[in-house]
Each structure stands twice: as C-alpha cells, then as structure tokens.
C-alpha positions as CSV (number, residue, x, y, z in Angstrom):
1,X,3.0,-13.1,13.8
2,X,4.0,-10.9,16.4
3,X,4.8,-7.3,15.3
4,X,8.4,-7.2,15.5
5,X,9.1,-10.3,13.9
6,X,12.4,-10.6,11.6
7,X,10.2,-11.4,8.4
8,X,8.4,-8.0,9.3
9,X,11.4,-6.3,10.0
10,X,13.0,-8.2,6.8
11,X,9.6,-7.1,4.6
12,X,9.8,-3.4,5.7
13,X,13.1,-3.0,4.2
14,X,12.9,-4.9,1.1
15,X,9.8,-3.1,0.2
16,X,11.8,0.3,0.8
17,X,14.5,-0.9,-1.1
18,X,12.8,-2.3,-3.7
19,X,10.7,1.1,-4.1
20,X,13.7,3.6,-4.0
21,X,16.6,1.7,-6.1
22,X,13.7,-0.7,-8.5
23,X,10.7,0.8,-9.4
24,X,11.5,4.8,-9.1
25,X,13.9,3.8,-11.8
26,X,11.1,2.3,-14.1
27,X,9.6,4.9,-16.2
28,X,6.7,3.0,-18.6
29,X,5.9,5.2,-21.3
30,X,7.7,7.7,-19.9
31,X,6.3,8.7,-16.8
32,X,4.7,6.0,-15.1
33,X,6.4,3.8,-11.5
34,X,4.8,1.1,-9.9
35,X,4.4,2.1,-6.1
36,X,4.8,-0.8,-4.0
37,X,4.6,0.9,-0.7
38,X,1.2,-0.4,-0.8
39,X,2.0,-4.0,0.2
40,X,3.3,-3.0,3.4
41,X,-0.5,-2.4,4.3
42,X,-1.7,-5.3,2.8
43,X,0.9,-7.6,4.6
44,X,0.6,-6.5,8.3
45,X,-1.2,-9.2,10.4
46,X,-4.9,-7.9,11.2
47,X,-4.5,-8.1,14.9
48,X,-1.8,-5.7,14.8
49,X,-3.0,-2.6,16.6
50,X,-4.0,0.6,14.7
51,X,-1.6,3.0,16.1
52,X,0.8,0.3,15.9
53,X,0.1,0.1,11.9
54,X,-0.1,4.2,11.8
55,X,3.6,4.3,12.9
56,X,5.1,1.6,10.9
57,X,3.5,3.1,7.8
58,X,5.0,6.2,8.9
59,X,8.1,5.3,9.3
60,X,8.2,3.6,5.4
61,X,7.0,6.7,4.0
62,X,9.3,8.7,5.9
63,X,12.6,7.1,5.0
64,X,11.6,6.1,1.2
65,X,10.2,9.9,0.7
66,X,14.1,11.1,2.5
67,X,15.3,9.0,-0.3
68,X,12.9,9.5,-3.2
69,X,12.8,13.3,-2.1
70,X,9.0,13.4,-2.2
71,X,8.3,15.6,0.6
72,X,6.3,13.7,2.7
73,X,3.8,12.6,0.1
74,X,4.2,8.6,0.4
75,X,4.3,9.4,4.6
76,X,0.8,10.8,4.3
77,X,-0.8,8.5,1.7
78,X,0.7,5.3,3.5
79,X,-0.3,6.8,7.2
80,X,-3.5,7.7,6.2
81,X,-3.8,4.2,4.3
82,X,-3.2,2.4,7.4
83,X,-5.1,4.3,9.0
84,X,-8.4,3.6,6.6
85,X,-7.1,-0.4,6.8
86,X,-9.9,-1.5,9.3
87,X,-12.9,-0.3,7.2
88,X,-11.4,-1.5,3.9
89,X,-10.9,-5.1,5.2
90,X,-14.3,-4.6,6.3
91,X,-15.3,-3.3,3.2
92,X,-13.6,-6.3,1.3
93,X,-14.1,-9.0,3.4
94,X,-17.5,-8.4,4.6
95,X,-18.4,-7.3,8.4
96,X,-18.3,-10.5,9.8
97,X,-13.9,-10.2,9.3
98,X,-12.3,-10.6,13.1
99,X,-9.9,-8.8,13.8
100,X,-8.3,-10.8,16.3
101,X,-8.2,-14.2,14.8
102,X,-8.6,-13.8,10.8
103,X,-6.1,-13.2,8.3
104,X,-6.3,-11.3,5.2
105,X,-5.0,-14.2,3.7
106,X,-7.7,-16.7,4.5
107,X,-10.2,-14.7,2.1
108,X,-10.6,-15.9,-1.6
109,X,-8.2,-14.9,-3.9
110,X,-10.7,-12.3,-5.1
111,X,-12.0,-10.8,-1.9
112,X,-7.7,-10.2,-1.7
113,X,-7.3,-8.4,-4.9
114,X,-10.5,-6.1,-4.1
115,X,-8.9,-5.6,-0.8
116,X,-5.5,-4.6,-2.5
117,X,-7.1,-2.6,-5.2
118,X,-8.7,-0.6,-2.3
119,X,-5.6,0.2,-1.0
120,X,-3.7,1.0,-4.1
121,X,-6.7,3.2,-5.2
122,X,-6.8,5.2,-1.7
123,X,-2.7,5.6,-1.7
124,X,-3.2,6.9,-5.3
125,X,-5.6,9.6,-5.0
126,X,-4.3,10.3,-1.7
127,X,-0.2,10.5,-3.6
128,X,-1.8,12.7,-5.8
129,X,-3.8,15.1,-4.6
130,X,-1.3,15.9,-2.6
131,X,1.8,16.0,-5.5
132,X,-1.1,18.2,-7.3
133,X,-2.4,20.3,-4.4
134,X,-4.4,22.0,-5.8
135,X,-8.5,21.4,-5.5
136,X,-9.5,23.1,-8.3
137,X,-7.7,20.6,-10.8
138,X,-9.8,17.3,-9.8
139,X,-9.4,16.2,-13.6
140,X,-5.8,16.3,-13.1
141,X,-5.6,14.2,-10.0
142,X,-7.9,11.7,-11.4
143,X,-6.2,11.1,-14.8
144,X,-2.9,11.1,-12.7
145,X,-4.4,8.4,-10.5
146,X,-6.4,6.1,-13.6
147,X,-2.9,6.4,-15.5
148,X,-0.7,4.9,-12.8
149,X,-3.4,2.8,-10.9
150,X,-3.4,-0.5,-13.4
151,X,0.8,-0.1,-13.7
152,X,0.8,-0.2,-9.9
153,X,-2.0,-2.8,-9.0
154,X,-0.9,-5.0,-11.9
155,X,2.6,-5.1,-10.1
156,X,1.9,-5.2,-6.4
157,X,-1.0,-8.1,-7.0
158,X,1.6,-10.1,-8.8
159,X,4.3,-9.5,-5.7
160,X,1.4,-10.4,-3.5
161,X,0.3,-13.8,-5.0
162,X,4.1,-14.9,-5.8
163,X,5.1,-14.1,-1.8
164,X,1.9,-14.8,-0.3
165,X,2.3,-17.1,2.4
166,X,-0.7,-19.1,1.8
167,X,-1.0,-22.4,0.9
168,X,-1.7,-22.9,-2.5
C-alpha cells in the first residue's frame, strides 16, 4: 500500500466524517462519544515512515478539531499517538515485528486488540489531560479516561474486525 493510495485517501475522510457528523452526536449516558480517530493509527501500513505518520495524524486532528471545536486536543493526542506507533507495535507484537515487510494485520486477532487498546488508551489519557489541564487533578483525568475508554475501544475494535482487510 503505498501512502497516497485512494483507500487511504478514502479512509482518512470517512474516519473524519464519521467522527464529526456520527459519533460527537452520540452521547451514552449522557456524556460519553466513541472517538474513532484512533483507527487512523491502527490502519496505516507499518512501512510508512514516521514523519510521514506524524503529519497525516496531524492533519485528521487538525480538520476534525476545526470542526468539533476542540482546540487542538485530538491534533495532539493523534500526533503524539503516531508518534508512540513504533514502540507500541513493538510492544504488542513482540520485538521481532519488521517494519518493512510485516503487517499489523498478520498478528493474531489478539495481539491486534492489545495493539488497538494501546492506542485507544494513549489517545485517551493524552485527550484528557489535556481537555483537563490541570496536573493536580490526576483522579479526574483518569476517571475521565476509564469512563470513555470501554465506549471507545468497544466501538473502534468492532469497525476494525468488520473492515479489516484480512482474510478471515
């Protein structure tokens, strides 16, 4: 998959789409939206370079926070995210993972939800702590993060396995 292929292209803007006009209309019990910014990370080719990754995160966060009004808060999370991608997969998939030939996709179906839950747990606590800002409330970012955390993960793994392009 080369980096600027059309399902990339068509991916980027169904996940922004899908974020700002779908889920920040969904309020569970009140308060609670699935993010699924996250699968942008999860679904860029392994091989893709890391500044490469950086600025395509970027640029998601950037135009869903202009249209969520966020204030740069999904920009950071998701930059920083992709940024973090290379020791996560690591971190998921074991040390052996190449980066130049290897798919997230070949893992086990586990090894894939650890790897997702990874990344919806670092976009959380980084979404946040920064919509908090404020250090000396840790309790707050944390109970903000375990309350939306299953809502989110349950959604993006279940948009993962349905449009997954492995072979089942």
């Amino acid at each position: 998959m080369t980096d600027y292929s059309p399902m990339a292209l068509l991916r980027f803007i169904a996940l922004f789409l899908a974020q700002v006009f779908i889920c920040n209309q969904i309020h569970w019990f009140g308060a609670i939206s699935p993010m699924i910014l996250i699968l942008f990370l999860y679904w860029t080719p392994i091989e893709r370079e890391l500044i490469r990754s950086m600025l395509g995160a970027f640029a998601l966060g950037l135009v869903t926070d202009i249209a969520s009004d966020t204030v740069a808060i999904n920009t950071i999370a998701l930059t920083v995210g992709a940024y973090l991608r290379p020791s996560l997969l690591r971190l998921s998939y074991g040390s052996s993972v190449s980066f130049h030939t290897d798919s997230q996709f070949s893992g086990t179906l586990g090894q894939n939800l650890v790897f997702l839950f990874y990344l919806v747990l670092i976009h959380h606590l980084l979404f946040f702590g920064i919509e908090i800002f404020d250090l000396s409330r840790p309790f707050v970012i944390l109970s903000k993060t375990a309350i939306h955390l299953p809502f989110s993960f349950l959604v993006v793994a279940l948009i993962a396995i349905l449009f997954s392009s492995q072979k089942r």
